[in-house]
C-alpha positions as CSV (number, residue, x, y, z in Angstrom):
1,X,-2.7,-70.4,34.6
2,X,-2.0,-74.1,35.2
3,X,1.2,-75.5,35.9
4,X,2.7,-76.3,31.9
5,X,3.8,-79.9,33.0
6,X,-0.5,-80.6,34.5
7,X,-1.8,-79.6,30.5
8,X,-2.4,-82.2,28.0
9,X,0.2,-82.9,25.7
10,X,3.2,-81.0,27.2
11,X,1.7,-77.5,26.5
12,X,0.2,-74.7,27.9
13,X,-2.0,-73.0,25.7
14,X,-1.7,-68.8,25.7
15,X,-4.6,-66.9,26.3
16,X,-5.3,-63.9,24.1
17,X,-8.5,-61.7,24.4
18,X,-10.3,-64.2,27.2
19,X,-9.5,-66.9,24.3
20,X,-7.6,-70.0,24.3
21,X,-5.0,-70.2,21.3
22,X,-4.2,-74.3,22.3
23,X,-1.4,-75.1,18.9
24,X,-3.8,-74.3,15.6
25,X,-7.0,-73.8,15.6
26,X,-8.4,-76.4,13.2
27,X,-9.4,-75.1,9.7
28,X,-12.8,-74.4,8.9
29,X,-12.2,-77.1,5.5
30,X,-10.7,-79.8,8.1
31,X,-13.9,-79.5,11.0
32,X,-16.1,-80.2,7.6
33,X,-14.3,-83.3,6.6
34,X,-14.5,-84.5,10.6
35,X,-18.4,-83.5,10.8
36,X,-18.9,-85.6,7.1
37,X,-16.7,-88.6,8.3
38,X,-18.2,-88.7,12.2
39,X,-21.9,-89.1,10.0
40,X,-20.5,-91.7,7.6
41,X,-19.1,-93.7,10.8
42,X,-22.5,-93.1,12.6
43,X,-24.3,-94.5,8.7
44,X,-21.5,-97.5,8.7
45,X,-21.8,-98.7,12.0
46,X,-25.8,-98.1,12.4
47,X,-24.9,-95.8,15.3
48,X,-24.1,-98.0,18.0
49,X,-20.3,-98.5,16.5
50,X,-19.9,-95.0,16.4
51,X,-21.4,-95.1,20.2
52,X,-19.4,-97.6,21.7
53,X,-16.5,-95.9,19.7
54,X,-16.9,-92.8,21.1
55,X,-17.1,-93.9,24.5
56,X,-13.6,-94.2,24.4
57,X,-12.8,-91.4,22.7
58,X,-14.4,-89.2,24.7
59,X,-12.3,-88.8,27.4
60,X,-9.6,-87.4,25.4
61,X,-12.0,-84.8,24.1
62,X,-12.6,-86.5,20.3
63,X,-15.3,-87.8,18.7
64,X,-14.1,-90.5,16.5
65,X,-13.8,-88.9,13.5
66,X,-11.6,-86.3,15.2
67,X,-9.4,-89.2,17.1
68,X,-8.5,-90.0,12.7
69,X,-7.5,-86.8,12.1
70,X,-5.5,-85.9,14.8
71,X,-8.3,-83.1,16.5
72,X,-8.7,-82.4,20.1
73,X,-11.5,-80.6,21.3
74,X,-10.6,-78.3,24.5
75,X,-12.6,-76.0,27.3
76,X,-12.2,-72.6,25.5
77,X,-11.0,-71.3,29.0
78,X,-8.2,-73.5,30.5
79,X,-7.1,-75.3,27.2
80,X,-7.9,-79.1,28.9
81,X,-9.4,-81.6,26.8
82,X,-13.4,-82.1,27.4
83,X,-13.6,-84.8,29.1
84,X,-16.8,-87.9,28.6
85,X,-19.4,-85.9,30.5
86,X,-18.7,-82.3,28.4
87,X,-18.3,-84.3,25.0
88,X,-21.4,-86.0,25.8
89,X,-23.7,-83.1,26.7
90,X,-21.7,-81.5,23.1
91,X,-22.4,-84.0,21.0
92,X,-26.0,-85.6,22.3
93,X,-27.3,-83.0,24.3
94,X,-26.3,-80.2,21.8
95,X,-25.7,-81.1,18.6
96,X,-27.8,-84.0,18.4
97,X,-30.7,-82.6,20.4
98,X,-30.7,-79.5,18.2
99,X,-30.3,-81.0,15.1
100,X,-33.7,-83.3,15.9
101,X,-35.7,-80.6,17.1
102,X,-34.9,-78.3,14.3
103,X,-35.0,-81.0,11.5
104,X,-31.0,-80.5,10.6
105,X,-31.6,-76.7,10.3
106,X,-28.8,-75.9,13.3
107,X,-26.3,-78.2,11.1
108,X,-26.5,-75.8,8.5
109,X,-26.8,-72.6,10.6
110,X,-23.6,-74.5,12.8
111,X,-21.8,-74.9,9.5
112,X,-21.6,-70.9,8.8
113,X,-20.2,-70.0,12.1
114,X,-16.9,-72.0,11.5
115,X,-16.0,-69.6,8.8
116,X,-15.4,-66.9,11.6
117,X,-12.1,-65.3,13.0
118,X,-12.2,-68.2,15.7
119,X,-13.2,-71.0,13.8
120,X,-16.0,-71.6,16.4
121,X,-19.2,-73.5,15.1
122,X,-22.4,-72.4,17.2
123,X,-22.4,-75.9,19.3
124,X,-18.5,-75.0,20.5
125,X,-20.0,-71.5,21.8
126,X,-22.4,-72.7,23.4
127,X,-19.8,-75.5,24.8
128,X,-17.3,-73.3,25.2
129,X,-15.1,-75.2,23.5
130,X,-11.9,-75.3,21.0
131,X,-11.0,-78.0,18.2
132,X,-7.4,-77.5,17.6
133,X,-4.7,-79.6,15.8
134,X,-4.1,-82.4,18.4
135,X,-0.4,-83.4,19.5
C-alpha cells in the first residue's frame, strides 16, 4: 500500500475484498444530480465551457459538475485521483463514445448499475474507477 502521507487528501483509502473504500462512496441520488448538472453545464455553455472547464478539473479526477459537489473520482485499485488522461478516455472515450453509438441507450443501462452494493455505474467498471465524497 502507498505511503499515507503520498495519497490525496491526507488519507489512505482501505482495501476490502480487492476494493477501494476511499471516505464514502457517493450515493446513487448524489452521482444522478452530478450526471444531470455536468449535461446542463455542457447545454449552458454549448459544450466548449464545459471543455475548457473540465480541462482543469481533470487532473484532480472531477468533471465539473463533480468539482460543485465536492466528488472525486479515484483508480478503484490504489485510491489516487484519475488523472487528465484516465478522466479523458472516462468521459469521451467511454461515456461519450458509447452513449453516440448507442443513441443514449448505455446512459440508461449506466444509470441502473449505480443502484448496486458498490455504487459503480457501468462506465466506472469498465474505468476502474471510484466517485467518493471528496475532502
Amino acid at each position: 500500500m502507498t505511503d499515507p502521507r503520498q495519497m490525496p487528501y491526507g488519507w489512505a483509502p482501505p482495501i476490502t475484498d480487492g476494493f477501494v473504500r476511499a471516505r464514502s462512496l457517493v450515493t446513487p441520488g448524489r452521482r444522478i444530480i452530478a450526471g444531470l448538472l455536468d449535461v446542463l453545464l455542457l447545454a449552458v455553455t454549448l459544450g466548449a465551457g464545459w471543455l475548457i472547464w473540465a480541462m482543469f478539473t481533470w487532473p484532480a479526477g472531477q468533471t465539473p459538475a463533480q468539482r460543485l459537489l465536492g466528488h472525486v473520482v479515484t483508480d478503484g485499485r490504489t485510491g489516487q485521483p484519475l488523472g487528465r488522461r484516465r478522466m479523458a478516455v472516462r468521459e469521451v472515450c467511454v461515456k461519450l463514445a458509447l452513449n453516440i453509438v448507442t443513441l443514449t441507450a448505455f446512459a440508461w443501462i449506466d444509470c441502473f448499475f449505480i443502484f448496486g452494493e458498490q455504487h459503480r455505474a457501468l462506465h466506472d467498471r469498465i474505468t476502474n474507477s471510484v466517485v467518493v465524497e471528496g475532502p
